[in-house]
C-alpha positions in Angstrom: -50.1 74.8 -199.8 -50.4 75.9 -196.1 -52.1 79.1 -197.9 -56.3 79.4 -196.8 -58.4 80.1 -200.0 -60.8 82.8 -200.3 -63.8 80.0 -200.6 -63.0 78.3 -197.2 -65.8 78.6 -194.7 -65.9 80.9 -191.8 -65.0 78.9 -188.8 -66.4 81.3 -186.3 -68.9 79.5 -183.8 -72.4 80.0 -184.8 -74.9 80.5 -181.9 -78.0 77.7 -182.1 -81.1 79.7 -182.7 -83.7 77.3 -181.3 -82.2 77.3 -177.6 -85.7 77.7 -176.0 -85.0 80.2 -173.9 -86.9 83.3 -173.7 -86.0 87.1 -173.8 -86.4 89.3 -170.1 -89.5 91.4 -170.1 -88.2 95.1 -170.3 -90.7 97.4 -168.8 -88.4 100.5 -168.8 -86.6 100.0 -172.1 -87.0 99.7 -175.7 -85.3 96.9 -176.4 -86.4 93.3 -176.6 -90.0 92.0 -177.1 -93.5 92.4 -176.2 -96.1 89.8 -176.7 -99.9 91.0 -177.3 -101.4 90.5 -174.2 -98.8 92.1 -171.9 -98.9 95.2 -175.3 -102.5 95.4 -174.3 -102.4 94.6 -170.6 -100.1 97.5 -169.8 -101.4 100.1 -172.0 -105.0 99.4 -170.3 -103.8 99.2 -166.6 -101.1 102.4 -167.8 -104.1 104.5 -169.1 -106.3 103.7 -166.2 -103.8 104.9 -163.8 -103.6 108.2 -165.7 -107.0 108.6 -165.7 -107.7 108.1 -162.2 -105.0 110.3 -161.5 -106.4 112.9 -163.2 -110.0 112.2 -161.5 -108.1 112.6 -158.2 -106.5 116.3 -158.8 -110.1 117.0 -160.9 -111.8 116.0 -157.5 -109.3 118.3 -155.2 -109.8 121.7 -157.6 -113.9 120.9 -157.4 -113.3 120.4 -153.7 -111.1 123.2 -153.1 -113.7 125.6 -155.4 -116.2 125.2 -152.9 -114.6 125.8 -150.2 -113.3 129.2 -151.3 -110.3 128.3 -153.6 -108.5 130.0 -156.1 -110.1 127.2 -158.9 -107.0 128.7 -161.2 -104.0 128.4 -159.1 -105.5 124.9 -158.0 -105.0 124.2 -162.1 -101.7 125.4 -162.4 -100.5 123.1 -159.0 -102.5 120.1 -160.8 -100.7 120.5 -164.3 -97.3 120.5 -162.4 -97.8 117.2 -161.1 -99.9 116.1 -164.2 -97.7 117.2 -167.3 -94.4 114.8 -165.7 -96.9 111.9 -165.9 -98.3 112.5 -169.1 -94.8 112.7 -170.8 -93.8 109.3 -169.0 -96.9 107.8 -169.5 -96.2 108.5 -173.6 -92.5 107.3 -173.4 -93.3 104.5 -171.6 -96.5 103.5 -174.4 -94.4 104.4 -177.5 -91.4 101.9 -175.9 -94.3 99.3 -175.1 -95.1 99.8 -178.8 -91.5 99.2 -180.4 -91.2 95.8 -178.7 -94.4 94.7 -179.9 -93.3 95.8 -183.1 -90.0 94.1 -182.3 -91.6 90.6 -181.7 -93.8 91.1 -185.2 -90.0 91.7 -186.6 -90.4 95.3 -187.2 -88.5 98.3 -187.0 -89.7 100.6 -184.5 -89.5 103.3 -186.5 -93.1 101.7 -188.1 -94.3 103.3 -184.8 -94.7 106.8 -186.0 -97.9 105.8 -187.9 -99.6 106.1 -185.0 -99.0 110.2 -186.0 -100.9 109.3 -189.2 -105.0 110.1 -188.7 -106.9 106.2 -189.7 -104.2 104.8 -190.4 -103.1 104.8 -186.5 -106.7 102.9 -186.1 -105.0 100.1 -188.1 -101.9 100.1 -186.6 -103.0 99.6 -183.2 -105.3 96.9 -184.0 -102.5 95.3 -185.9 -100.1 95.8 -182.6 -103.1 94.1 -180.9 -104.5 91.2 -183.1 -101.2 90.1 -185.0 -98.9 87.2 -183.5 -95.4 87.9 -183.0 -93.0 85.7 -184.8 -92.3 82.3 -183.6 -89.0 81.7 -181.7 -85.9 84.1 -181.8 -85.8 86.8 -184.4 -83.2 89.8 -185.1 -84.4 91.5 -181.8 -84.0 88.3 -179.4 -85.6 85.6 -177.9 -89.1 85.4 -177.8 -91.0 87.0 -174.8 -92.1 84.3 -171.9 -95.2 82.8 -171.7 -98.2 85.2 -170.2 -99.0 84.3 -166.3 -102.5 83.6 -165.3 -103.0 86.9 -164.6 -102.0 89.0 -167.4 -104.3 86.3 -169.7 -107.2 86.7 -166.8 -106.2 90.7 -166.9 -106.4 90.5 -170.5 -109.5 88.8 -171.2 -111.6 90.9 -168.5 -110.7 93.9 -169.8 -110.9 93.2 -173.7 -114.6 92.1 -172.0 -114.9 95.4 -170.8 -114.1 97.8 -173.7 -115.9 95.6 -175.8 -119.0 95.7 -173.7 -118.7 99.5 -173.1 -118.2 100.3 -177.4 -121.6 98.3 -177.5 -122.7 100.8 -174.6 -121.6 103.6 -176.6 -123.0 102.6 -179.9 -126.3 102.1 -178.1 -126.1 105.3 -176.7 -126.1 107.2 -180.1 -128.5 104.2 -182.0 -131.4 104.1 -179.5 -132.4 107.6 -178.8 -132.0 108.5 -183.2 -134.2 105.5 -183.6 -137.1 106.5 -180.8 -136.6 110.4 -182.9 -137.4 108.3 -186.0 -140.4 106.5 -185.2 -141.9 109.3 -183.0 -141.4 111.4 -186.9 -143.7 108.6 -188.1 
């Protein structure tokens, strides 16, 4: 009877999943997870950078236009440096977005509904507002807890956007009101 039977239990050893330790953030890779904060943090500070790139090689073609410049060629220089960043800029967001999904335990294949028009509106503010998954899940360890300055980061810039969509609104609200009652 030294035979094993088909119902004896595996007796591989089983990893304990509530170790308390936490996964590596993963700046340059896919893999892993991505709390909200950092998610939001990085896109903000990532996008900013962009944009004040481009402001930069925006100023130097309006600078180099009045001093006698070829305006076009000065466009053509700026997209060689620009068209690198933008292509690094989006690997590096839709990798950002696959670990968030990956700590809401998601595929990251749910990323590509960012490609479908209002329903990418939801998505982000899902991959914004919705908490990952408490401890370890099939794509690791949760992610560390946020420093002081990514939650100080975080908060003064959710501050700001929300402040300037209230600018914005305003914008378009107050001058079609002062049209209305001047119609009066």
């Amino acid at each position: 009877m030294s035979e094993a039977t088909p119902y004896t239990p595996p007796a591989a050893h089983v990893a304990d999943t509530e170790s308390g330790e936490y996964g590596e953030i993963r700046i340059f890779s896919a893999r892993g997870r991505l709390g909200r904060a950092r998610y939001f943090v990085y896109n903000v500070v990532l996008g900013f950078v962009m944009m004040l790139v481009q402001m930069v090689l925006q100023g130097g073609i309006m600078a180099g236009a009045q001093m006698g410049g070829d305006p076009s060629a000065m466009l053509g220089t700026s997209m060689i440096i620009i068209l690198p960043l933008m292509i690094v800029a989006i690997v590096l967001s839709i990798m950002w977005g696959v670990q968030r999904l990956h700590d809401l335990d998601k595929s990251g294949w749910l990323y590509l509904l960012v490609l479908v028009p209002l329903v990418n509106i939801i998505f982000y503010l899902y991959l914004l507002f919705a908490p990952g998954t408490e401890g370890p899940n099939r794509f690791g360890n949760p992610p560390p807890p946020n420093s002081t300055l990514v939650l100080v980061t975080a908060w003064v810039l959710g501050t700001l956007y929300v402040l300037m969509i209230i600018g914005v609104i305003a914008a378009v609200v107050i001058p079609a009101y002062n049209a209305g009652l001047q119609q009066m």
